[in-house]
TILO-673239 format. One record per atom (N, C-alpha, C): residue in one letter; atom name; x, y, z. Coordinates in steps of 0.2 Angstrom, whole numbers, padded with zeros to 4 digits. Each point is the difference from the previous one (the first is absolute). Layout:
% TILO-673239
A_CA_X_Y_Z;
...
//
This chain:
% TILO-673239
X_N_0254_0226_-0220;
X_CA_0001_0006_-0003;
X_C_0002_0000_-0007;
X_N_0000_0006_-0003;
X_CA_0000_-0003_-0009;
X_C_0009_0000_-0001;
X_N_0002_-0003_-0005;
X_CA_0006_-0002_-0002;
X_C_-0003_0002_-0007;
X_N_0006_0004_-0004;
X_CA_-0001_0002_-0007;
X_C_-0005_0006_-0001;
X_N_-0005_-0002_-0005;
X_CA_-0004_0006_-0001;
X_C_-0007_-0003_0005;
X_N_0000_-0005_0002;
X_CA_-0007_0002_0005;
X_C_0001_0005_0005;
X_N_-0008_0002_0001;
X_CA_-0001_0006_0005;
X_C_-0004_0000_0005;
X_N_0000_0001_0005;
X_CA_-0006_-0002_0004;
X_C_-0006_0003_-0001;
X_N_-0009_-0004_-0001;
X_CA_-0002_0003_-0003;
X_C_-0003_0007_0003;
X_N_-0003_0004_-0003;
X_CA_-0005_0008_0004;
X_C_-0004_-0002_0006;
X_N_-0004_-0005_0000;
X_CA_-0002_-0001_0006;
X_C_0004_-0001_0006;
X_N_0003_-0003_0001;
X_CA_0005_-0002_0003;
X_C_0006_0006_0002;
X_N_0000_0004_-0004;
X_CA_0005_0005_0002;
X_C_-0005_0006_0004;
X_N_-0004_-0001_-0004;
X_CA_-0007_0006_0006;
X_C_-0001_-0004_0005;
X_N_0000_-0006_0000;
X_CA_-0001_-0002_0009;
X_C_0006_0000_0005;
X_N_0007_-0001_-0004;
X_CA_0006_0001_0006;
X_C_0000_0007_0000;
X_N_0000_0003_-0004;
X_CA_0000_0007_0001;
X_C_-0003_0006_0005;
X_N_-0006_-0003_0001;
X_CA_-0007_0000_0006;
X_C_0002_-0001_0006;
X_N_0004_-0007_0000;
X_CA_0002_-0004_0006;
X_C_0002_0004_0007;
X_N_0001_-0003_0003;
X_CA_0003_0003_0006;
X_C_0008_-0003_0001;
X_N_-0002_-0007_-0003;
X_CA_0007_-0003_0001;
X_C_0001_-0005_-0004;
X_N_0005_-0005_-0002;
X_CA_0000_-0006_-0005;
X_C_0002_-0004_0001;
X_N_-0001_-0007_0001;
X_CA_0003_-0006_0001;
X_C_0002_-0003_-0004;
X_N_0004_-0002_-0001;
X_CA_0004_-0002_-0008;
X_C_0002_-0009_0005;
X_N_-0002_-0002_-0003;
X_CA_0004_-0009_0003;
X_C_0007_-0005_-0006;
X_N_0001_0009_-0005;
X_CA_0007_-0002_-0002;
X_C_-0001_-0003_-0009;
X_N_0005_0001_-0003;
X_CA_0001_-0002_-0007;
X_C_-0001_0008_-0003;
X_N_0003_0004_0002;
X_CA_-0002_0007_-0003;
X_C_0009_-0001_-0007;
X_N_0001_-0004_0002;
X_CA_0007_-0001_-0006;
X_C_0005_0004_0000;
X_N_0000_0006_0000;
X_CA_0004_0006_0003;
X_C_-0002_0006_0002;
X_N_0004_0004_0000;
X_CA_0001_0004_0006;
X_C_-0005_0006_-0002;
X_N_0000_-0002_-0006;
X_CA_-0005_0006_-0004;
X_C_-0007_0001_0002;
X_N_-0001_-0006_-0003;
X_CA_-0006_-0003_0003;
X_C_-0001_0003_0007;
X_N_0002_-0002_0005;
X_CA_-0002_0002_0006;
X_C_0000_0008_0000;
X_N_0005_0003_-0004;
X_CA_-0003_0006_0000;
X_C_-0004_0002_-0003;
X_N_-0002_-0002_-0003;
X_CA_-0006_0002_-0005;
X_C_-0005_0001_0006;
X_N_0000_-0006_0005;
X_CA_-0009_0001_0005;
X_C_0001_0004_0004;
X_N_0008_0001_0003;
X_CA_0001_0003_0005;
X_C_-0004_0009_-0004;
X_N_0002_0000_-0005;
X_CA_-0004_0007_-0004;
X_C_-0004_0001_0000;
X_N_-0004_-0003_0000;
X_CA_-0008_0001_0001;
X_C_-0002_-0004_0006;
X_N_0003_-0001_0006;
X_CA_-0002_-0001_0007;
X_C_0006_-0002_0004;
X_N_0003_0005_0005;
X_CA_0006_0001_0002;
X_C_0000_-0008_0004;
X_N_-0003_0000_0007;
X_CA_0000_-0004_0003;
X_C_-0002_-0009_-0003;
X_N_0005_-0003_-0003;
X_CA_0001_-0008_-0003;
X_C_0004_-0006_0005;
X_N_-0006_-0003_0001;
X_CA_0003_-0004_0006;
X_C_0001_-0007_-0003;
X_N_0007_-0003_-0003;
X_CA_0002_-0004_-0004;
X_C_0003_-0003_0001;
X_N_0000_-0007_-0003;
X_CA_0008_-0005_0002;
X_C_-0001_-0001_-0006;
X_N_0006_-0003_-0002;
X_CA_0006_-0003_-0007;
X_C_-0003_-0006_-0003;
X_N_-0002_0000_-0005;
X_CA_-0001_-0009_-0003;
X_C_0005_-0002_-0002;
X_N_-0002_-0007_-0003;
X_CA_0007_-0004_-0003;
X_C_0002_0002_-0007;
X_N_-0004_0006_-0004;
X_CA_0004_0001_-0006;
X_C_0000_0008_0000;
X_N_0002_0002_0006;
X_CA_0003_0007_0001;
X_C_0008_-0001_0000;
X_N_0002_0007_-0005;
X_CA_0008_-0001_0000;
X_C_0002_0003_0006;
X_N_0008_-0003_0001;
X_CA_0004_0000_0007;
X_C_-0001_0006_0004;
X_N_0001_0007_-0004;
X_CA_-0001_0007_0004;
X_C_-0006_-0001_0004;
X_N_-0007_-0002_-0006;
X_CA_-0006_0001_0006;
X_C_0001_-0006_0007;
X_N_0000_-0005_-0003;
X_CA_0000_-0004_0005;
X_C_0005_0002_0007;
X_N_0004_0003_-0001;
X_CA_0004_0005_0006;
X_C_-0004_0004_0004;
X_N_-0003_0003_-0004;
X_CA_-0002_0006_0001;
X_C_-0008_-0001_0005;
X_N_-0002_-0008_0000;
X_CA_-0005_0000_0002;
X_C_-0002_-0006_0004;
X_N_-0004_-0001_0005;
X_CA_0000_-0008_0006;
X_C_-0003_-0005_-0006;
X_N_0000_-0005_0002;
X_CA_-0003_-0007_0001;
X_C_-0005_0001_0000;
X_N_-0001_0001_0007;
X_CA_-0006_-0001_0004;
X_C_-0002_0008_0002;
X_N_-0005_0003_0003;
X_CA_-0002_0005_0003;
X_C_-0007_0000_0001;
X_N_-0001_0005_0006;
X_CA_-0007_-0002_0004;
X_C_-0001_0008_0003;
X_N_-0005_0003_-0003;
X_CA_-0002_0006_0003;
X_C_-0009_0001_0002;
X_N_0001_0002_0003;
X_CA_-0008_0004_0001;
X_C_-0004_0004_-0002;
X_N_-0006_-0005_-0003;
X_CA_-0007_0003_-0003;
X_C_-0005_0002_0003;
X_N_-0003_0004_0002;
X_CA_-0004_0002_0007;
X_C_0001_-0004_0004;
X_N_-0006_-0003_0004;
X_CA_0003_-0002_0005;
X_C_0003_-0007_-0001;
X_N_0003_-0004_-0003;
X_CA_0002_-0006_-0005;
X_C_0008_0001_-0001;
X_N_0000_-0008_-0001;
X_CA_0010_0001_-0001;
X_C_-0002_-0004_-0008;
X_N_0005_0003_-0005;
X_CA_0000_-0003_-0006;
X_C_0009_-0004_-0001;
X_N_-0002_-0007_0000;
X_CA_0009_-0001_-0002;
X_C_0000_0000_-0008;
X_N_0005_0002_-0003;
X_CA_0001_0000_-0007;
X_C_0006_-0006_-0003;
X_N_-0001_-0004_-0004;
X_CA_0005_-0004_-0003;
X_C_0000_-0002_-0005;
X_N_0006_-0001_-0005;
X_CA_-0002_-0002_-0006;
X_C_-0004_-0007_-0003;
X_N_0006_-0004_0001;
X_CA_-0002_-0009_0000;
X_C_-0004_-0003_0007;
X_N_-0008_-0003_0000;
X_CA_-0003_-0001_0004;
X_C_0001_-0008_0000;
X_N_0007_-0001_-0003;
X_CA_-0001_-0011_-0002;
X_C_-0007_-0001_-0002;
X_N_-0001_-0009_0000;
X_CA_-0004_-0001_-0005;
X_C_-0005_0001_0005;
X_N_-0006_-0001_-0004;
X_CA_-0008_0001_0001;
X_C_-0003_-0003_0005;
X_N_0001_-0006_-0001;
X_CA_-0001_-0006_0005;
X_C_0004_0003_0007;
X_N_-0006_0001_0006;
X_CA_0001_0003_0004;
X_C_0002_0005_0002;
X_N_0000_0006_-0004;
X_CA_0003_0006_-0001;
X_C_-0002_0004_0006;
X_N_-0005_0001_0002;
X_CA_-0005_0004_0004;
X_C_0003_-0001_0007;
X_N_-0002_-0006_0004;
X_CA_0005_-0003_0004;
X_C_0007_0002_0000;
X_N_0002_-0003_-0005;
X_CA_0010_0001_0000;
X_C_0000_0009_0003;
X_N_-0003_0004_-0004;
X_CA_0002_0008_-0002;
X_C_-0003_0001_0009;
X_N_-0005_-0003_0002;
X_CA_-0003_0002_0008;
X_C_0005_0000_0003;
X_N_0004_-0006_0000;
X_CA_0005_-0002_0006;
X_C_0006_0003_-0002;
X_N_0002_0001_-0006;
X_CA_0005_0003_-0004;
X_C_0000_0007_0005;
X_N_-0006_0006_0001;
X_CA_-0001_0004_0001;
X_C_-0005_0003_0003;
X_N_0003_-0004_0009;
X_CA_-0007_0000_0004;
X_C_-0002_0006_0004;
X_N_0003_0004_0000;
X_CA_-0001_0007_0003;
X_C_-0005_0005_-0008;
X_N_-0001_-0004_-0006;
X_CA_-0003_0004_-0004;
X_C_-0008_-0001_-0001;
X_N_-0005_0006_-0001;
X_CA_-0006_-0003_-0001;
X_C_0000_-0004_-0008;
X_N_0004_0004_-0005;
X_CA_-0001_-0003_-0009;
X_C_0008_-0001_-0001;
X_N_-0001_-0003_-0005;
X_CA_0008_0000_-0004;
X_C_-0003_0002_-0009;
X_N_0005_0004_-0002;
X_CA_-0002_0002_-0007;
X_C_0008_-0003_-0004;
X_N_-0003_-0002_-0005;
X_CA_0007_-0006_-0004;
X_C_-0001_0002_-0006;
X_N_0004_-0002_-0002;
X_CA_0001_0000_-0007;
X_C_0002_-0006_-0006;
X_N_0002_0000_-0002;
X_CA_0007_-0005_-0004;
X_C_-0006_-0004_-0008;
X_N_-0004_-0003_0003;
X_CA_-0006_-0003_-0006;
X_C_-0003_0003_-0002;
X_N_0001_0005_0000;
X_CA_-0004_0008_-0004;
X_C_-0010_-0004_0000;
X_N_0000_-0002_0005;
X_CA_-0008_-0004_-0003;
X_C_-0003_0002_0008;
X_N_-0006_0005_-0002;
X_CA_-0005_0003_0005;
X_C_-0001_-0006_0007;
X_N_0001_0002_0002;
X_CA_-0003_-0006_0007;
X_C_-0004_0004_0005;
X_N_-0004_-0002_0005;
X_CA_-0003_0001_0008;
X_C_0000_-0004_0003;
X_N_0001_0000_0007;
X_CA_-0002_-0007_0002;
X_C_0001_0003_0007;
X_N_-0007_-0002_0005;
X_CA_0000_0003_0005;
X_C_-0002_-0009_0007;
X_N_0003_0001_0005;
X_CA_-0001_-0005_0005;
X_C_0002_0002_0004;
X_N_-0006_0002_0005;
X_CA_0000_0002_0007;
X_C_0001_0007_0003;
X_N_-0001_0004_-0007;
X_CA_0002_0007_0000;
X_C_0008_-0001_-0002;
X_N_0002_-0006_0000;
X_CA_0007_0005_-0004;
X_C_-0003_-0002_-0009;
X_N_0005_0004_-0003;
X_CA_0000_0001_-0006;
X_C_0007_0000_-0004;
X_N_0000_-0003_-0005;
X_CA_0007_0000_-0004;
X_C_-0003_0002_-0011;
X_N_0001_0006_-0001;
X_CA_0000_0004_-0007;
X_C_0005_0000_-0003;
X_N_-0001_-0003_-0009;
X_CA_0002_0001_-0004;
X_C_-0001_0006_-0004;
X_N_0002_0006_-0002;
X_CA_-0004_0004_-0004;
X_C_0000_-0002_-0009;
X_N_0003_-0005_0001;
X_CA_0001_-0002_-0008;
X_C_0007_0005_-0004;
X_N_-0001_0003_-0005;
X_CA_0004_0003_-0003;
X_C_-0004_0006_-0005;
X_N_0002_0006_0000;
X_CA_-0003_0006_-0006;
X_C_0003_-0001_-0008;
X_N_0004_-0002_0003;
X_CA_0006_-0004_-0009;
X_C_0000_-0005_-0003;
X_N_0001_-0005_0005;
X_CA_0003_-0004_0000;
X_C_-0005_-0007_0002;
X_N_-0005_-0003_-0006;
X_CA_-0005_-0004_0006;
X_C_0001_-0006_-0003;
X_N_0003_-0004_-0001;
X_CA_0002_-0006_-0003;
X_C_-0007_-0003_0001;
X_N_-0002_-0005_0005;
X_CA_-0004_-0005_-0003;
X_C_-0007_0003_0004;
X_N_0000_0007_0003;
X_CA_-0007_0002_0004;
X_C_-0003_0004_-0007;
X_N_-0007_0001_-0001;
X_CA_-0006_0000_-0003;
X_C_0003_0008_-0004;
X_N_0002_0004_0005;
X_CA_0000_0007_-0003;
X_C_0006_0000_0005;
X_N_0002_0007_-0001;
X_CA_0005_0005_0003;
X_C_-0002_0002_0007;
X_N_0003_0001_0006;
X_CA_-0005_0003_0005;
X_C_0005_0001_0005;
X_N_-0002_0003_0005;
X_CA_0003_0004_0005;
X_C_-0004_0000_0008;
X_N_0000_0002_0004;
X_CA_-0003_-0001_0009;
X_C_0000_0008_0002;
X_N_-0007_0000_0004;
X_CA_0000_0005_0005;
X_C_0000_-0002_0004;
X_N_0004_0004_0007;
X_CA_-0002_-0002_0007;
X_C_-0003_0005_0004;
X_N_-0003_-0002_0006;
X_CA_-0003_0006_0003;
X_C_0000_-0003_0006;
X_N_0002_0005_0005;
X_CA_0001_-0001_0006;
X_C_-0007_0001_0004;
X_N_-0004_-0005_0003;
X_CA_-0008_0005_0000;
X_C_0001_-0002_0009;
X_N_-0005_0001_0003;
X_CA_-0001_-0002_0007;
X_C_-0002_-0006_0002;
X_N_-0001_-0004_-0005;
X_CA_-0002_-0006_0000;
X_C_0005_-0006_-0002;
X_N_0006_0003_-0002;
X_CA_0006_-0001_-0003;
X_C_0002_0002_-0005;
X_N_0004_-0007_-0004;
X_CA_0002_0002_-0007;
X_C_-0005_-0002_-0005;
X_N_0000_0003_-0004;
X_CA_-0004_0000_-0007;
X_C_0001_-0001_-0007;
X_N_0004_-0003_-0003;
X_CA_0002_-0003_-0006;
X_C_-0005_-0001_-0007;
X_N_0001_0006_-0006;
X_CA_-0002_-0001_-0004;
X_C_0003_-0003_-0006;
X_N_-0001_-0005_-0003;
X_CA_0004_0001_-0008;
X_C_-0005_0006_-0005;
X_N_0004_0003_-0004;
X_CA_0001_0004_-0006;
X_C_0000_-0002_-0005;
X_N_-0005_-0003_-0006;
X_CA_0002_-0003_-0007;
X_C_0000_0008_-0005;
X_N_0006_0000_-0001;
X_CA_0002_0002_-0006;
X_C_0000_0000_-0006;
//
């Protein structure tokens, strides 16, 4: 989430806005920030990252797992390193069909066996990925559906 004078851009704000719900996998910084999305889409399904200040981090799990149609999503911030991630985050969270993460602001998909682990990247914030970007999800009859958004 933005820090200072960044904003999130217009696309982005028309697409939470639209949404049904938000998955957030944390670093929103403060409390503000969370408010800001909850504004433009009440229901924010969120954990805390590691440079959110202390209030938020209270205020919000670690970990969390909700339901996407007929699909379980777990949320976490830090997914540890890459090597083997997909794996780790399956056994980490075996009752889930995906895991949505955060922390490397850098776009990921990665799908095996029908489970799935997504990074949406970042709208602010994209250190070393190509552009700015964001995730859809969709809950369809076939599962879950995962798009990235470049911004």
């Amino acid at each position: 989430m933005p820090r200072g004078a960044r904003r999130l851009p217009e696309r982005c704000v028309e697409l939470i806005a639209a949404a049904e719900a938000v998955i957030h996998a944390g670093d929103f910084f403060a409390a503000s920030a969370l408010e800001e999305v909850q504004a433009l889409c009440p229901t924010v399904h969120a954990v805390h990252g590691n440079v959110d200040e202390e209030p938020l981090r209270r205020r919000l799990p670690a970990e969390l797992e909700v339901e996407v149609g007929r699909g379980t999503v777990a949320i976490t911030h830090d997914a540890g390193p890459a090597k083997g991630r997909l794996a780790r985050l399956h056994r980490r969270f075996p009752g889930a069909d995906a895991v949505v993460f955060g922390h490397s602001h850098l776009p990921l998909h990665e799908t095996e066996g029908g489970f799935q682990i997504f990074n949406p990247g970042s709208p602010t914030e994209r250190r070393r990925a190509p552009r700015p970007s964001m995730g859809l999800l969709e809950g369809t009859k076939s599962g879950l559906a995962f798009e990235h958004v470049w911004l």
